[in-house]
N, C-alpha and C positions, 0 to 999 in steps of 0.2 A: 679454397676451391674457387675456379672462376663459372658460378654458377651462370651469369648471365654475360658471356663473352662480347666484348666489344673489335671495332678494328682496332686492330695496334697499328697499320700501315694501309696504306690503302693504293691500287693503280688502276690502268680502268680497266682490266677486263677481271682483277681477284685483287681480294684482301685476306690480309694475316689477322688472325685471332688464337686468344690461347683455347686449347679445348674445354670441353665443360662434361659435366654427364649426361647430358642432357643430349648430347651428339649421339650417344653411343647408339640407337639404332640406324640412323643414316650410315652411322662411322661403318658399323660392323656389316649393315648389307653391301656396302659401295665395299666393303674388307672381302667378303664371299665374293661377288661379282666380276672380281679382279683377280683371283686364285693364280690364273692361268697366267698374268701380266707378274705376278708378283713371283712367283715360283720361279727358279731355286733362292733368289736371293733375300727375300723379304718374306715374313710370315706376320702381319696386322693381328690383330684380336681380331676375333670372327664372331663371338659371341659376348652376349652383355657381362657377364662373370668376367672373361678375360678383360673388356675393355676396362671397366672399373677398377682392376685393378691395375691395369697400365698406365690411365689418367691417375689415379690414386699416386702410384710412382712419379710420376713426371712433375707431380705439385710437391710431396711430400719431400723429395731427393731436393735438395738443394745445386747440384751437380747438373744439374736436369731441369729443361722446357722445354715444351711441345707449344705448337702452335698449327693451326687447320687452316689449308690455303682455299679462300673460298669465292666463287664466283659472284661478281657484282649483279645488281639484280632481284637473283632467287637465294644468293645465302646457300648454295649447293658445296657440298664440301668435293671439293676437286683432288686433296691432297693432304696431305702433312709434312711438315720439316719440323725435327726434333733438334735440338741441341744437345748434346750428350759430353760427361768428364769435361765440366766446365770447371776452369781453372781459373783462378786471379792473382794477383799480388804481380809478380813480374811476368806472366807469361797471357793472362788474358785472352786464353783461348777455350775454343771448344770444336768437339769433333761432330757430324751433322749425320744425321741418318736420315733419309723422305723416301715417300712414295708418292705416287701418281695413282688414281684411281681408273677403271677401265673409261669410262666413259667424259674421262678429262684427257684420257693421253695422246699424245699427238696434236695436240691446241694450242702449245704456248702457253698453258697457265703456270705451271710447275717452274717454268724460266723466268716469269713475269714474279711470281712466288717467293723463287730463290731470291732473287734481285732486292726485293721487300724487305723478306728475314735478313741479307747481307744488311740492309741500309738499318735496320732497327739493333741489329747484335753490333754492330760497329757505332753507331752513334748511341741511344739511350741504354741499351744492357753496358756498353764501354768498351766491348771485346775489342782485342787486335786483330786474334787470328780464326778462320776458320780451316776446319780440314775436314774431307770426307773421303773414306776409306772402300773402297767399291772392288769387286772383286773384275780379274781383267776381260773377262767374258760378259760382264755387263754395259755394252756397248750406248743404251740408254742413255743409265746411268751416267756416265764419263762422258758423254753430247751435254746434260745437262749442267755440268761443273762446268766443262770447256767454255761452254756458250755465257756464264755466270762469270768468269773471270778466272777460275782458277787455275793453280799451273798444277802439272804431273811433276812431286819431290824425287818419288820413291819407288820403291817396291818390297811388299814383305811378306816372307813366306811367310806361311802358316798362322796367319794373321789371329783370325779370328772365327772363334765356333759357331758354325753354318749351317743347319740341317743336320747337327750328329758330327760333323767334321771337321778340322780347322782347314779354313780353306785360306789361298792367299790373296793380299788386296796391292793395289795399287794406292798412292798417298798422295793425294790433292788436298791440295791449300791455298788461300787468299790473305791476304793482311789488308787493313785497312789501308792503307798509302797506295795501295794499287788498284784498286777497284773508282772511280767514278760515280757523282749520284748516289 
């Protein structure tokens, strides 16, 4: 467990850290607060039970990192970028999931963020690829890949279960040779 989180990256307006329990009330008010921002596409822990056991996952899963994008300064958690179905040996990839918190979004930190996690999963984790699966309705979302580097591969129905439903995503990815910094 990373009880007392350090930066793993750092830029000037956020830094990356992995999360801790110790987040989990900032995590889960700034998770409430954002309902409205996150709905349909994203559902956070909203309570300490749920978050516990989400952090608990994300350390325990080997397949799995989370990491809290957080504002220089006050230490304010702005966001999270998760790494999810991390793979090694010949394919060195992982698939990413984030959010933006209400009163981080529209700031540039989530871009500044991305940017971070790209530079730390491509050089010290070793990843080659990432990819993030975003449904085509989430306009956001898909501004913040774009803006990150990554290209549109794909498209796939019925991707993945959303709210009760398999909904379909669209399939963004970056590899390390292409991205900068």
């Amino acid at each position: 467990m990373h009880d007392l989180p350090g930066p793993l990256a750092e830029g000037p307006r956020v830094f990356i850290r992995h999360f801790g329990l110790a987040d989990g009330g900032e995590f889960t008010a700034a998770a409430r607060a954002s309902r409205t921002l996150h709905r349909p596409w994203l559902f956070p822990p909203e309570d300490a039970e749920a978050y516990e056991r989400y952090v608990n996952r994300l350390v325990e899963d080997p397949a799995r990192v989370g990491f809290l994008v957080c504002e220089q300064g006050s230490g304010r958690i702005a966001g999270f970028i998760n790494i999810n179905n991390i793979v090694l040996g010949g394919f060195l990839s992982g698939a990413i999931g984030y959010g933006a918190f209400a009163h981080a979004a529209g700031r540039g930190l989530m871009t500044e963020g991305l940017r971070l996690l790209m530079g730390h999963a491509f050089g010290r984790m070793g990843l080659h690829r990432l990819e993030a699966n975003i449904q085509p309705l989430n306009t956001p979302s898909i501004a913040l890949v774009r803006r990150a580097g990554f290209r549109l591969e794909g498209f796939s129905p019925d991707f993945l279960l959303v709210d009760g439903a398999w909904r379909d995503h669209e399939r963004w990815a970056v590899t390390a040779g292409t991205v900068s910094g």
